[in-house]
Backbone as ProteinMPNN parsed JSONL, in Angstrom:
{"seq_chain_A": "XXXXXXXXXXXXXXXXXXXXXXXXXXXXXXXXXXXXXXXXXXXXXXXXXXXXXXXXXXXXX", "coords_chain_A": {"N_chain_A": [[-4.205, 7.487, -51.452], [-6.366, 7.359, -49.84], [-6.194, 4.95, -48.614], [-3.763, 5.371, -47.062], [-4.075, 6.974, -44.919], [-5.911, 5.678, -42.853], [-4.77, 3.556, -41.927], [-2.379, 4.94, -40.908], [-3.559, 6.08, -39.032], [-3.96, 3.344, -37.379], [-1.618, 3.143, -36.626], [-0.553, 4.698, -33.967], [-2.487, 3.65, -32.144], [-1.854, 1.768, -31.468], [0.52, 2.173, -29.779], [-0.58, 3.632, -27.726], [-1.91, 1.91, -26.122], [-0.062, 0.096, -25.527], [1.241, 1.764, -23.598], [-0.382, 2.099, -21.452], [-0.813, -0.87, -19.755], [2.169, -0.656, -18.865], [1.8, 1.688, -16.873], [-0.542, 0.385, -15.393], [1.196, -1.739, -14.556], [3.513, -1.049, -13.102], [1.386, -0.265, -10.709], [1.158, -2.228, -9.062], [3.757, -3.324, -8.002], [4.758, -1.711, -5.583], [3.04, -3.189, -3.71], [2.214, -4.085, -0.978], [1.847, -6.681, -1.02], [3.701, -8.433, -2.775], [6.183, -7.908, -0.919], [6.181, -10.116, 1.46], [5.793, -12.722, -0.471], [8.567, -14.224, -1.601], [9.132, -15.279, -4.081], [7.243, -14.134, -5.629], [7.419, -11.785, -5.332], [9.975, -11.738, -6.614], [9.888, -12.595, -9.429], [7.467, -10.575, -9.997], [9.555, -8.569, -9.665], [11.443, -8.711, -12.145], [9.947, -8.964, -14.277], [8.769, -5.963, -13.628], [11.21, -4.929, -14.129], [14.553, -3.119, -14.25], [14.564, -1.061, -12.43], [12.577, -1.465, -10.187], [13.516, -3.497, -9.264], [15.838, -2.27, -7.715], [15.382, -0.85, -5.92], [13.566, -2.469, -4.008], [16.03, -3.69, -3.383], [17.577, -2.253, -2.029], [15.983, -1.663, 0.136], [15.799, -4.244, 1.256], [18.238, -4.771, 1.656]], "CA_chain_A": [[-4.007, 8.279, -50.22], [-7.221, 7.234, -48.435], [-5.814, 4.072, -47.457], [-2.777, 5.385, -45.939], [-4.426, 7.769, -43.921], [-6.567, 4.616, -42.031], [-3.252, 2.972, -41.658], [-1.628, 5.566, -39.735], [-4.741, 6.164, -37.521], [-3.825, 2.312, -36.455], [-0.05, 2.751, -35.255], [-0.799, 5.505, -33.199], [-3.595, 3.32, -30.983], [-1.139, 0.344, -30.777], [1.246, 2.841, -28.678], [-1.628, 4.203, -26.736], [-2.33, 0.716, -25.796], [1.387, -0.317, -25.325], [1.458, 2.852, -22.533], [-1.444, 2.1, -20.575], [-0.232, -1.541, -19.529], [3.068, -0.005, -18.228], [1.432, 2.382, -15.709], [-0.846, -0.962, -14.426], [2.003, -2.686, -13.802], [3.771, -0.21, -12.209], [0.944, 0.026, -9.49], [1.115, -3.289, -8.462], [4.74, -2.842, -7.864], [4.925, -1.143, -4.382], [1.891, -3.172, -2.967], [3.28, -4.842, -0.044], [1.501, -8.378, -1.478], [4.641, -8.909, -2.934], [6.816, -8.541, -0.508], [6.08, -11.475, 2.268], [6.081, -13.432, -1.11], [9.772, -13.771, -1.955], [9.343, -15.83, -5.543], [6.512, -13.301, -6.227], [8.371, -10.33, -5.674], [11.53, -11.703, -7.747], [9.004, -12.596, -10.812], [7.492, -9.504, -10.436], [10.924, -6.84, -9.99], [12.45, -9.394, -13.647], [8.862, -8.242, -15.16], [8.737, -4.39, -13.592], [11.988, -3.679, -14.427], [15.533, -3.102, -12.811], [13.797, -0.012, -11.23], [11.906, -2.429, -9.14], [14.566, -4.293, -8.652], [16.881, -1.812, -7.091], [14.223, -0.36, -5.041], [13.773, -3.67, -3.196], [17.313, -4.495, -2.665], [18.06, -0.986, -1.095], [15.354, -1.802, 1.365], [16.435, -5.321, 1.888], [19.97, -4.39, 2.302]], "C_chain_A": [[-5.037, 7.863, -49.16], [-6.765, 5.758, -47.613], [-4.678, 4.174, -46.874], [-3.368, 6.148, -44.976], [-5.304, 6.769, -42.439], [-5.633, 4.212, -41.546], [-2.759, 3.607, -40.609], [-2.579, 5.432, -38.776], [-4.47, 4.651, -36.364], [-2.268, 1.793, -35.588], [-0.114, 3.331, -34.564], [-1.803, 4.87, -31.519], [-2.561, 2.317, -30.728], [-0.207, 0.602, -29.316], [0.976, 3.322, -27.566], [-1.707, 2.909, -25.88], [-1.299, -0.237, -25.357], [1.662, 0.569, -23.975], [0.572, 2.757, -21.426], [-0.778, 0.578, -19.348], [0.91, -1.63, -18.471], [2.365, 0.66, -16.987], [0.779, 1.226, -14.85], [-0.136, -1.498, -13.965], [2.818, -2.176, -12.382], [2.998, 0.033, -10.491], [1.344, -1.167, -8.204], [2.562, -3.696, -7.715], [4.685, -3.171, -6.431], [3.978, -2.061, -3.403], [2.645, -4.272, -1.942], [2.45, -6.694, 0.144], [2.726, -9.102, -1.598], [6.076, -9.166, -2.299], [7.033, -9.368, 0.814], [6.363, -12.661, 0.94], [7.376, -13.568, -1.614], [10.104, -14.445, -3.575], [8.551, -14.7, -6.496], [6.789, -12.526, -6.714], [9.708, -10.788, -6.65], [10.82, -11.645, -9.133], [8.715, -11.227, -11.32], [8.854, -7.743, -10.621], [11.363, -7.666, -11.459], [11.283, -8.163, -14.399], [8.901, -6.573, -15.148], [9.792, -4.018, -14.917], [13.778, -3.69, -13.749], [15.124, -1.874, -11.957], [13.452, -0.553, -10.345], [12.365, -2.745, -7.871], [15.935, -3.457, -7.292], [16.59, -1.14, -5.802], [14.302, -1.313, -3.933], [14.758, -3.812, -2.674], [17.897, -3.503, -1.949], [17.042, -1.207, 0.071], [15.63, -3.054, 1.867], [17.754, -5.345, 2.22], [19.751, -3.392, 3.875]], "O_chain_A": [[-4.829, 7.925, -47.949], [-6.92, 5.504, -46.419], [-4.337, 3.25, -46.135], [-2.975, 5.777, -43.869], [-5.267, 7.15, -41.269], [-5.543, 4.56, -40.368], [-2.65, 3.077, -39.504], [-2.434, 4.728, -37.776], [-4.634, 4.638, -35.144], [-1.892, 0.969, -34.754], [0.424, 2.694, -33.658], [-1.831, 5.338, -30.381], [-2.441, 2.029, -29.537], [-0.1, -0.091, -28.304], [1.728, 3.502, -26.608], [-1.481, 3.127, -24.69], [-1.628, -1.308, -24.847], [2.402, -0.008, -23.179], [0.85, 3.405, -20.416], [-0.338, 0.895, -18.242], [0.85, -2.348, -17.473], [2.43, -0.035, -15.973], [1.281, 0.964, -13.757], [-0.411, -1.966, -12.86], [2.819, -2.588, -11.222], [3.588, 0.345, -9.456], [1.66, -1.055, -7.02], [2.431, -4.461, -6.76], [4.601, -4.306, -5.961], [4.074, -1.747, -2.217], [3.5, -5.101, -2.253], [2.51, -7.525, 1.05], [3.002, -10.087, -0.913], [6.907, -10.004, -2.65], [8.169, -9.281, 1.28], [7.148, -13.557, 1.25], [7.442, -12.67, -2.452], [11.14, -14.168, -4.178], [8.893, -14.364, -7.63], [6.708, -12.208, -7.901], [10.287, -9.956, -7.349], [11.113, -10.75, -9.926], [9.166, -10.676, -12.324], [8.941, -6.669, -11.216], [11.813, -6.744, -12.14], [11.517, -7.044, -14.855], [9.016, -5.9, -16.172], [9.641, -3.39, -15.965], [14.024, -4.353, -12.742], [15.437, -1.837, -10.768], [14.035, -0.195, -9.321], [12.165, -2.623, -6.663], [16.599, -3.972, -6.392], [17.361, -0.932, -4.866], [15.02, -1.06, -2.966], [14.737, -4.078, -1.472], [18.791, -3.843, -1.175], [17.492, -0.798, 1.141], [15.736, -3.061, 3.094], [18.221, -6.028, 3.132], [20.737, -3.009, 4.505]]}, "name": "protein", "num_of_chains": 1, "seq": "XXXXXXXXXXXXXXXXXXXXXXXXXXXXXXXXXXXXXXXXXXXXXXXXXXXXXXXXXXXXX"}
């Protein structure tokens, strides 16, 4: 039993650490770096997300 209990303690941080990532990316998103860049911004809306993506093309439409 004591070595499952270590075990679990380490899938729990992988998810923590899988969630954090997400929100960073997310910021970088909106920052209007990306859009004068037009390869930038496509790289980054594939990577975001289609959220990104749909975001963008409602303002470029």
């Amino acid at each position: 039993k004591v070595v499952v209990v270590p075990d679990s303690v380490s899938v729990p941080q992988a998810v923590s650490v899988a969630t954090v990532p997400q929100t960073v990316y997310v910021a970088p998103a909106p920052a209007p770096a990306y859009r004068p860049h037009p390869y930038v911004r496509h790289l980054a809306s594939v990577g975001e997300g289609m959220v990104i993506e749909h975001q963008i093309d409602d303002h470029h439409h």
